[in-house]
OpenMM code with the backbone's topology and positions (N, CA, C; nanometers):
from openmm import Vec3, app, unit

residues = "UNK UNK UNK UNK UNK UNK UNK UNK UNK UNK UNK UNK UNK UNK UNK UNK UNK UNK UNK UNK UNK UNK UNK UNK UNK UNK UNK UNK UNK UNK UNK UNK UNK UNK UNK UNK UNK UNK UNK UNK UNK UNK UNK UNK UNK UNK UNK UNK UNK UNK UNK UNK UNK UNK UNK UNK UNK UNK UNK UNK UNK UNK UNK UNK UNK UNK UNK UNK UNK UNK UNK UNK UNK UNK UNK UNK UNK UNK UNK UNK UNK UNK UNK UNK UNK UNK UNK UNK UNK UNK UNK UNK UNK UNK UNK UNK UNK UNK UNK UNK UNK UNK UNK UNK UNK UNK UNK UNK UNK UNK UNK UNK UNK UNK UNK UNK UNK UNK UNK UNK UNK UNK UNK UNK UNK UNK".split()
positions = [
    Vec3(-0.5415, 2.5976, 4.2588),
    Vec3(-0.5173, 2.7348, 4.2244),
    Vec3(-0.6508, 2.8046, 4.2033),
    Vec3(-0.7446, 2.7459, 4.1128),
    Vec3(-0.8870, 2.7987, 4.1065),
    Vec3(-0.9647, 2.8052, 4.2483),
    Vec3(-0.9244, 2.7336, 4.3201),
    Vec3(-1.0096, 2.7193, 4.4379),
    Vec3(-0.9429, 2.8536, 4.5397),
    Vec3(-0.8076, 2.8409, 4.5413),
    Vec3(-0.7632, 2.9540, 4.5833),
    Vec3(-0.7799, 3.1148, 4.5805),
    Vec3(-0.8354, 3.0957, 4.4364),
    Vec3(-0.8380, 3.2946, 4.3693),
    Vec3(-1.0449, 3.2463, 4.4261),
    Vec3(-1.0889, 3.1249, 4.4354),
    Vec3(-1.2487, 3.1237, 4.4299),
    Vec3(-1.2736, 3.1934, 4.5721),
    Vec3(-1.2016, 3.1188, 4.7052),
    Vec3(-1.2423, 3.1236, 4.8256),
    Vec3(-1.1547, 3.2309, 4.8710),
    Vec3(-1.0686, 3.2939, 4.7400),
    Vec3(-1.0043, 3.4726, 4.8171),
    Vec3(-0.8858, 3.4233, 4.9052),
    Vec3(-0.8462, 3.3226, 4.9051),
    Vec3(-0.6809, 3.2819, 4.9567),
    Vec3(-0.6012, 3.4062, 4.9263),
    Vec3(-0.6034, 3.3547, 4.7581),
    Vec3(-0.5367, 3.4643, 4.7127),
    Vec3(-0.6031, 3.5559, 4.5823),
    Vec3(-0.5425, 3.6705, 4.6229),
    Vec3(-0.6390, 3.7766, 4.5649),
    Vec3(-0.5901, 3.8081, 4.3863),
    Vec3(-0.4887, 3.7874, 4.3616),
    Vec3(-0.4222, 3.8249, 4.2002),
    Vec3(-0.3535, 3.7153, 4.1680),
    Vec3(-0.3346, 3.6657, 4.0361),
    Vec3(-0.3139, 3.6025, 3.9078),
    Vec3(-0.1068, 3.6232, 3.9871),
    Vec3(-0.0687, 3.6734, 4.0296),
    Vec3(0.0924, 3.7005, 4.0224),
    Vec3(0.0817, 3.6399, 4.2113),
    Vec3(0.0090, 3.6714, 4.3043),
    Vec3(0.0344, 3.5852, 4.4461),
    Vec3(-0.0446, 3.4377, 4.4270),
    Vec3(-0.0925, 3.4201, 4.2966),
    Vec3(-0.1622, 3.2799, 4.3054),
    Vec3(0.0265, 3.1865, 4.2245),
    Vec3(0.0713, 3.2483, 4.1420),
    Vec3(0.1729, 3.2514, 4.0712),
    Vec3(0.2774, 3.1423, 4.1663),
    Vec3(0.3010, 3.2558, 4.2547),
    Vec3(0.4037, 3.2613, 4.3168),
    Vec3(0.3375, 3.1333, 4.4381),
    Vec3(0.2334, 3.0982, 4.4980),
    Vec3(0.1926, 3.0197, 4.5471),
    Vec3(0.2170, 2.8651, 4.4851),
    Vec3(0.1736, 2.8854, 4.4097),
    Vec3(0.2114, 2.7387, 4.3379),
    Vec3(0.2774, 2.7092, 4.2846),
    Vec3(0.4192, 2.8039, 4.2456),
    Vec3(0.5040, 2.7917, 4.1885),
    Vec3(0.4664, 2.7445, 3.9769),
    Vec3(0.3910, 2.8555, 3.9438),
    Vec3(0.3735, 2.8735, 3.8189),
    Vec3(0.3796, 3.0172, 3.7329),
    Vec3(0.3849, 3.0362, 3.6126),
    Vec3(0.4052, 3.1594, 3.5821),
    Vec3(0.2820, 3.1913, 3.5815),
    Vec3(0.2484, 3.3334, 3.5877),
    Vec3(0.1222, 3.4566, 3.5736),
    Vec3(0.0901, 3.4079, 3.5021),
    Vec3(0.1224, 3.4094, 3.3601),
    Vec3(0.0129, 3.3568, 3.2286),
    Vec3(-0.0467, 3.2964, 3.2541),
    Vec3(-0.0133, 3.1521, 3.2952),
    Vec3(-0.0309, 3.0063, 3.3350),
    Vec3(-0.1828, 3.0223, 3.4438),
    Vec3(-0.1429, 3.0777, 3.5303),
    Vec3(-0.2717, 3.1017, 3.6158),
    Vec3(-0.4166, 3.1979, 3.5502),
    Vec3(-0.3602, 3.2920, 3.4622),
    Vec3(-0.4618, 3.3781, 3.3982),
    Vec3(-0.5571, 3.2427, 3.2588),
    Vec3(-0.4627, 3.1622, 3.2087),
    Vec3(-0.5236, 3.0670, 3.1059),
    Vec3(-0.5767, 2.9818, 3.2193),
    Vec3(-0.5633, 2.9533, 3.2805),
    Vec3(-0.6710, 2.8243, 3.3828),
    Vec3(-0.7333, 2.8541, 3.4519),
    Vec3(-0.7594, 3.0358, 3.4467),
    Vec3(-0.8782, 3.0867, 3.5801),
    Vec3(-0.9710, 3.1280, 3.4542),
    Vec3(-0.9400, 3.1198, 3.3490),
    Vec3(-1.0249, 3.2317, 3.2384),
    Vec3(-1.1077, 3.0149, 3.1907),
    Vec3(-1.0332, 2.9805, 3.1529),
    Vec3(-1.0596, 2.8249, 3.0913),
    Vec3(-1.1660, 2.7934, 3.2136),
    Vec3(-1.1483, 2.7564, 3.3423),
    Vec3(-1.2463, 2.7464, 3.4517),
    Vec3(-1.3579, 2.8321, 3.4475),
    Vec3(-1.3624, 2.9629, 3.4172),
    Vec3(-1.4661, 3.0311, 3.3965),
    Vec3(-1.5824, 3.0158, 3.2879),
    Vec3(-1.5230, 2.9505, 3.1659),
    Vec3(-1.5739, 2.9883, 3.0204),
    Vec3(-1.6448, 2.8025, 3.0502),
    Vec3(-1.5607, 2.7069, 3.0962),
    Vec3(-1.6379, 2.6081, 3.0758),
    Vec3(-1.6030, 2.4702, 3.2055),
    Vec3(-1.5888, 2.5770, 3.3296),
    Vec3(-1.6211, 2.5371, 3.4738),
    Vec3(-1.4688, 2.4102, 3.4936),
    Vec3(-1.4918, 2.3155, 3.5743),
    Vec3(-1.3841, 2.2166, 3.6240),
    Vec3(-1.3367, 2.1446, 3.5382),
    Vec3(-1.4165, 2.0796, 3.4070),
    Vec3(-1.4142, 2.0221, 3.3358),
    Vec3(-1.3101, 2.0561, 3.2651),
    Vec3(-1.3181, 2.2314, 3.2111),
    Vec3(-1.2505, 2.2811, 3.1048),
    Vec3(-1.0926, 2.2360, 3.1135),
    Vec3(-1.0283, 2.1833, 3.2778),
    Vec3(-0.9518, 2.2058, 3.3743),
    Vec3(-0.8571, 2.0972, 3.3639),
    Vec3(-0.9263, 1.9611, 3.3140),
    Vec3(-0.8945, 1.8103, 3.2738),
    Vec3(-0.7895, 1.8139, 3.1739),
    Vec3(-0.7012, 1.7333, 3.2092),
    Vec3(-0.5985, 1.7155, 3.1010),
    Vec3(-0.6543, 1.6425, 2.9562),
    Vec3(-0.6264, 1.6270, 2.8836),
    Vec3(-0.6623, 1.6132, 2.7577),
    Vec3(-0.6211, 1.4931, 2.6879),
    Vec3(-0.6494, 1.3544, 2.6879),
    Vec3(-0.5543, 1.2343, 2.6512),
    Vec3(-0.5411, 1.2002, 2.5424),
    Vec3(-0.4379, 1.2342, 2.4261),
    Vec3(-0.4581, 1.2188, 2.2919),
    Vec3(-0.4534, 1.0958, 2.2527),
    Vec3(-0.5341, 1.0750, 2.1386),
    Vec3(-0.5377, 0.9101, 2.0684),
    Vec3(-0.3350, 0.9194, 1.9989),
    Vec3(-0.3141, 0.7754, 1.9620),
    Vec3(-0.1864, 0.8086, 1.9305),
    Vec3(-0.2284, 0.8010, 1.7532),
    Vec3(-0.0966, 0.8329, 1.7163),
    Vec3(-0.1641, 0.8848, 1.5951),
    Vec3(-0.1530, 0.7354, 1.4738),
    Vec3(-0.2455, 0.6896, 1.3921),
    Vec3(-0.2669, 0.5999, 1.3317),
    Vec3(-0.2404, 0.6284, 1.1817),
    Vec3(-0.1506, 0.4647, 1.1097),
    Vec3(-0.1150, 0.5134, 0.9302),
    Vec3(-0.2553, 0.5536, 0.8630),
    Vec3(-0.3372, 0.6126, 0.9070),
    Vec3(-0.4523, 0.6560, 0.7996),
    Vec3(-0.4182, 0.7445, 0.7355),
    Vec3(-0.2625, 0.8471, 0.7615),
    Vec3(-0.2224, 0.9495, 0.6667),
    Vec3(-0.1466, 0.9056, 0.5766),
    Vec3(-0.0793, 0.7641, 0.5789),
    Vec3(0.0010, 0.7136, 0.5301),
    Vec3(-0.0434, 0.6971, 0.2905),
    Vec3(0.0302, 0.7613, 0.2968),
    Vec3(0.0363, 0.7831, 0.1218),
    Vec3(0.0510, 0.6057, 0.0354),
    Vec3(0.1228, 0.5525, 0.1217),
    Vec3(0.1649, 0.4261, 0.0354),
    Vec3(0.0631, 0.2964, 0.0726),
    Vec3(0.0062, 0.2105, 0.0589),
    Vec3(-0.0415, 0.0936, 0.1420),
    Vec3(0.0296, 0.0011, 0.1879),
    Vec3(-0.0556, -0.0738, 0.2533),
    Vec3(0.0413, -0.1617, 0.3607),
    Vec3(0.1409, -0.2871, 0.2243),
    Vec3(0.0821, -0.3321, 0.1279),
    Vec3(0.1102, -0.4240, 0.0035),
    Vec3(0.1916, -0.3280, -0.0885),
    Vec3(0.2099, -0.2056, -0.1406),
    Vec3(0.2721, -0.1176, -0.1619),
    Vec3(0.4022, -0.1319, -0.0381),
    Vec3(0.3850, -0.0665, 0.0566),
    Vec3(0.5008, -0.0647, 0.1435),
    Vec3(0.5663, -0.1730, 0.1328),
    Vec3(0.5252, -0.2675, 0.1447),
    Vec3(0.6326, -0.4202, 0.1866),
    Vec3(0.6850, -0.4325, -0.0014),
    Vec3(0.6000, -0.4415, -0.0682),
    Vec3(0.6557, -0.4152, -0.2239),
    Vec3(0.8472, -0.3774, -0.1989),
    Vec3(0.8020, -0.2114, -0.1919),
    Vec3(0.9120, -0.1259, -0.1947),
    Vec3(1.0233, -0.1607, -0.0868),
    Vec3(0.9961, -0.1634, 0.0097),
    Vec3(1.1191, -0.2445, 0.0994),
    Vec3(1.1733, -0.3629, 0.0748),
    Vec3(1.0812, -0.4608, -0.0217),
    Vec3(1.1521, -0.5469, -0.0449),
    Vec3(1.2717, -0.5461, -0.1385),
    Vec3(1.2485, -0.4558, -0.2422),
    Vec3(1.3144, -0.3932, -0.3311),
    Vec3(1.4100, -0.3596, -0.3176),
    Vec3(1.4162, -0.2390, -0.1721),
    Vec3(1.5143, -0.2187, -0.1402),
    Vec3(1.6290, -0.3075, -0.0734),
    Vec3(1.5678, -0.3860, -0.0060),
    Vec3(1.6626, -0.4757, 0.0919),
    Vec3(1.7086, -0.5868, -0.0674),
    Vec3(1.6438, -0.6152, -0.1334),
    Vec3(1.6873, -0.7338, -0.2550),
    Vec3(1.7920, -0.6945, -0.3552),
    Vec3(1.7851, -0.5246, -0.3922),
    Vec3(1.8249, -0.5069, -0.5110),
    Vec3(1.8820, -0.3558, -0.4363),
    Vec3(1.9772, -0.3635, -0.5804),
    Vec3(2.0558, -0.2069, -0.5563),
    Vec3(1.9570, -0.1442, -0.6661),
    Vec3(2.0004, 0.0358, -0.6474),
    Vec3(1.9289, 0.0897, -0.7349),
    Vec3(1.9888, 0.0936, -0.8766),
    Vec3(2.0883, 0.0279, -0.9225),
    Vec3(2.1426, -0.0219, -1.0329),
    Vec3(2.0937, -0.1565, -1.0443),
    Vec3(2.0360, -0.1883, -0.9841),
    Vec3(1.9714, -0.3360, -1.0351),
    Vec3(1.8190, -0.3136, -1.1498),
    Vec3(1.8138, -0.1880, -1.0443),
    Vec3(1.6686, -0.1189, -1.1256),
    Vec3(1.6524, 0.0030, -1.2147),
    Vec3(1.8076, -0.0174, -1.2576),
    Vec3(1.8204, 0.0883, -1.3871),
    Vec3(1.8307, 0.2430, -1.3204),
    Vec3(1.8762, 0.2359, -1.1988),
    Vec3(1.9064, 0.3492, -1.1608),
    Vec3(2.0348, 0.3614, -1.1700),
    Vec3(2.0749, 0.5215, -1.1312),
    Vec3(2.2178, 0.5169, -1.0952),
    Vec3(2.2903, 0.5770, -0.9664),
    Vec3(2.3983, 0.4825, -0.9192),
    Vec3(2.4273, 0.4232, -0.7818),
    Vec3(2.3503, 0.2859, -0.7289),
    Vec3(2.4798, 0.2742, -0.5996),
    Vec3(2.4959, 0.1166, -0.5715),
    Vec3(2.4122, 0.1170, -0.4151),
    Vec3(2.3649, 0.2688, -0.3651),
    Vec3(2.3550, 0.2653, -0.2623),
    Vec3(2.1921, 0.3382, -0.2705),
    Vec3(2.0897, 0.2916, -0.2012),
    Vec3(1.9682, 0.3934, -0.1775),
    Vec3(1.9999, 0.5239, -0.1311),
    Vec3(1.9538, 0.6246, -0.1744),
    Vec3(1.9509, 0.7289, -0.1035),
    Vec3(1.7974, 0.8380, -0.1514),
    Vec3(1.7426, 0.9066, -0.0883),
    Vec3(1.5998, 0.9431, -0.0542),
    Vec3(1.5869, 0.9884, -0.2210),
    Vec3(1.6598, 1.0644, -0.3027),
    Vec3(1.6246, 1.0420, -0.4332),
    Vec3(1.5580, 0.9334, -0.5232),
    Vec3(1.6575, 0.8326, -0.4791),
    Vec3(1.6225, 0.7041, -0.5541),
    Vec3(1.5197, 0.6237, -0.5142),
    Vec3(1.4636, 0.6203, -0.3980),
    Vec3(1.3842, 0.5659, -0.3256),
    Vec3(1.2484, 0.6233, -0.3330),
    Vec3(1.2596, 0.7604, -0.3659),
    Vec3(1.1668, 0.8630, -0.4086),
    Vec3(1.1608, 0.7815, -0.5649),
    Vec3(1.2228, 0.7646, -0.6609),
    Vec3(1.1931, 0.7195, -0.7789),
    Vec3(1.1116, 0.5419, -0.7604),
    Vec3(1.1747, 0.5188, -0.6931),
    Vec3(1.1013, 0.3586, -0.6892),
    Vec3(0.9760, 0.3928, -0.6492),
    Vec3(0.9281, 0.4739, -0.5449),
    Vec3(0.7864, 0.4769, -0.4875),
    Vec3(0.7743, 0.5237, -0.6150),
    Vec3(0.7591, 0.6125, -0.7034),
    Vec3(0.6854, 0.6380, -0.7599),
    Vec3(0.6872, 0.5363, -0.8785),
    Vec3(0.7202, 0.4689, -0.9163),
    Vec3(0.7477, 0.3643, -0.9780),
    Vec3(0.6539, 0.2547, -0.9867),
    Vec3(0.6826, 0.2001, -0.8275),
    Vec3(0.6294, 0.0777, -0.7706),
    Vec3(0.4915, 0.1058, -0.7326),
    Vec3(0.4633, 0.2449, -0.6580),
    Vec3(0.3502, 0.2733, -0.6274),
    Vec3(0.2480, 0.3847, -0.6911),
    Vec3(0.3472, 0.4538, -0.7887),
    Vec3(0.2568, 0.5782, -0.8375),
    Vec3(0.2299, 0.6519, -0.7811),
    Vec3(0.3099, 0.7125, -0.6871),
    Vec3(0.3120, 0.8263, -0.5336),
    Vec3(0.4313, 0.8559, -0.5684),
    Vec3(0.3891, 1.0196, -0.5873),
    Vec3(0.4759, 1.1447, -0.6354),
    Vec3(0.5386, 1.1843, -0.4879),
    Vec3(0.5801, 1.2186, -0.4433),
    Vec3(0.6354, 1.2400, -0.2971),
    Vec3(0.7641, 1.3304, -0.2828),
    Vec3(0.8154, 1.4250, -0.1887),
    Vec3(0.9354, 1.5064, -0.2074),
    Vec3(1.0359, 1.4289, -0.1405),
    Vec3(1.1478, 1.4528, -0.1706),
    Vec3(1.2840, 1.3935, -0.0992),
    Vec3(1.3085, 1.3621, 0.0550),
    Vec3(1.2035, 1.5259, 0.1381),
    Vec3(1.2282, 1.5267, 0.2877),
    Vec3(1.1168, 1.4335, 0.3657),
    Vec3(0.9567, 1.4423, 0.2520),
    Vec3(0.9070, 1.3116, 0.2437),
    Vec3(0.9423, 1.1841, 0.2757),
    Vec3(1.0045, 1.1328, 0.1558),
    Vec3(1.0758, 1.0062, 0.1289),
    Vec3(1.1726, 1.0019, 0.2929),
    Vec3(1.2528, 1.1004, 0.3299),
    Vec3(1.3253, 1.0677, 0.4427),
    Vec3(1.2418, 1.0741, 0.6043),
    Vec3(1.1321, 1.1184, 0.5741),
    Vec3(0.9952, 1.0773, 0.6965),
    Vec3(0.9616, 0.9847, 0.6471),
    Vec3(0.9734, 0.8821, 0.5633),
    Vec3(0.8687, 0.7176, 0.5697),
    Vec3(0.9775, 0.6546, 0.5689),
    Vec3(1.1246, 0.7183, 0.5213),
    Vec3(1.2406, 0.6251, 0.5729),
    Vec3(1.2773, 0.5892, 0.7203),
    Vec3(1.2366, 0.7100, 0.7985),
    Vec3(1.2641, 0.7401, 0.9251),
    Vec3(1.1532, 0.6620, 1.0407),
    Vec3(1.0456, 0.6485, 0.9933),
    Vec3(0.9380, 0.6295, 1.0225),
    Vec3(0.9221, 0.4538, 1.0175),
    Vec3(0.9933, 0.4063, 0.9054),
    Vec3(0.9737, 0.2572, 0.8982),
    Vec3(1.1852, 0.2224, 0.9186),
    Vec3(1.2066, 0.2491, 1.0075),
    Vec3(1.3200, 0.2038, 1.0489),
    Vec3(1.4632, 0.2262, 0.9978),
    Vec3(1.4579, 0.3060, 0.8578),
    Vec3(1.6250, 0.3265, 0.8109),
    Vec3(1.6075, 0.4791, 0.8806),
    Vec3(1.7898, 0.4810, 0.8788),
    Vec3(1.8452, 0.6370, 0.9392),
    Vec3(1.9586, 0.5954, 0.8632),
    Vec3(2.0307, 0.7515, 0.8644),
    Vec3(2.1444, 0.7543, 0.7628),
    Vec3(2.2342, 0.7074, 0.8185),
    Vec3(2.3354, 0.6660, 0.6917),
    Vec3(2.4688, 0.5328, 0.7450),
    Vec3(2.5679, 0.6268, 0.7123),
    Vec3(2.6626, 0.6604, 0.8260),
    Vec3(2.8122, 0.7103, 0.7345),
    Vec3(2.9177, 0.6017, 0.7557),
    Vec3(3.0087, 0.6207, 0.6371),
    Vec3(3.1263, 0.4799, 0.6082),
    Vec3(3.2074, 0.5062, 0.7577),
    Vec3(3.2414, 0.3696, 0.8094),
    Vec3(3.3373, 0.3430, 0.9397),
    Vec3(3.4679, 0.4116, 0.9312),
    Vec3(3.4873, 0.4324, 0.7918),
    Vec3(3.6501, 0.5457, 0.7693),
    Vec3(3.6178, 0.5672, 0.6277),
    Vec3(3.7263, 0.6844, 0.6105),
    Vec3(3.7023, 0.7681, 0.5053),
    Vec3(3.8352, 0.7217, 0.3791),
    Vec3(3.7998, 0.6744, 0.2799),
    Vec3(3.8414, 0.6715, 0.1549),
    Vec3(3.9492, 0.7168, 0.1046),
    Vec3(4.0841, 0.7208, 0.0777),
    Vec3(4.1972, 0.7790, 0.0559),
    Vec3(4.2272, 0.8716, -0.0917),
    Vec3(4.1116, 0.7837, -0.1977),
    Vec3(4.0624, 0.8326, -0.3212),
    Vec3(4.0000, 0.9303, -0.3094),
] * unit.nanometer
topology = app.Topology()
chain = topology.addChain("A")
for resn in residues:
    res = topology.addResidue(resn, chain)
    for name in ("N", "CA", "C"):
        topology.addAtom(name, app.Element.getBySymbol(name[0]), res)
């Protein structure tokens, strides 16, 4: 496309468009990007993937708390209910690890290290 609007193929940002089957914008951001910092600018971009260095809890912390969870109910640990849910789990981290954390938190490191929410196979007549 740059080579096209370079050697005058095509003369405007909307017949370069329509040539390559991309929108106007699209051609105006990659003829302006080619200009400001040549072929290079032009290269796709390969991101690192992203690594637990943001991670709040440690790796001896983490396995702590999962063990917890998988061993014990949260009535085992003086909570109340028989079942985890991102409240209570939010109380153990902070507990076990001393990491204050919010609920939607707690359900990104739930999500993140393998639980997703369970609903019952049928519904209760009580």
């Amino acid at each position: 496309m740059v080579s096209a609007l370079e050697s005058g193929r095509v003369r405007t940002y909307g017949q370069a468009a329509e040539m390559f089957g991309v929108f106007e914008r699209s051609v105006g951001t990659w003829w302006q990007a080619s200009r400001a910092g040549g072929r290079q600018a032009l290269l796709a971009v390969v991101r690192e993937p992203h690594s637990d260095s943001g991670e709040l809890i440690d790796e001896s912390a983490r396995g702590a708390v999962l063990r917890a969870m998988r061993d014990y109910t949260p009535a085992d640990l003086g909570q109340s209910g028989v079942m985890w849910t991102r409240a209570s789990v939010r109380s153990l981290i902070c507990l076990v690890c001393g990491v204050s954390m919010t609920e939607r938190g707690v359900g990104k490191w739930l999500r993140r290290h393998g639980f997703t929410p369970q609903r019952p196979a049928r519904r209760s007549y009580r």
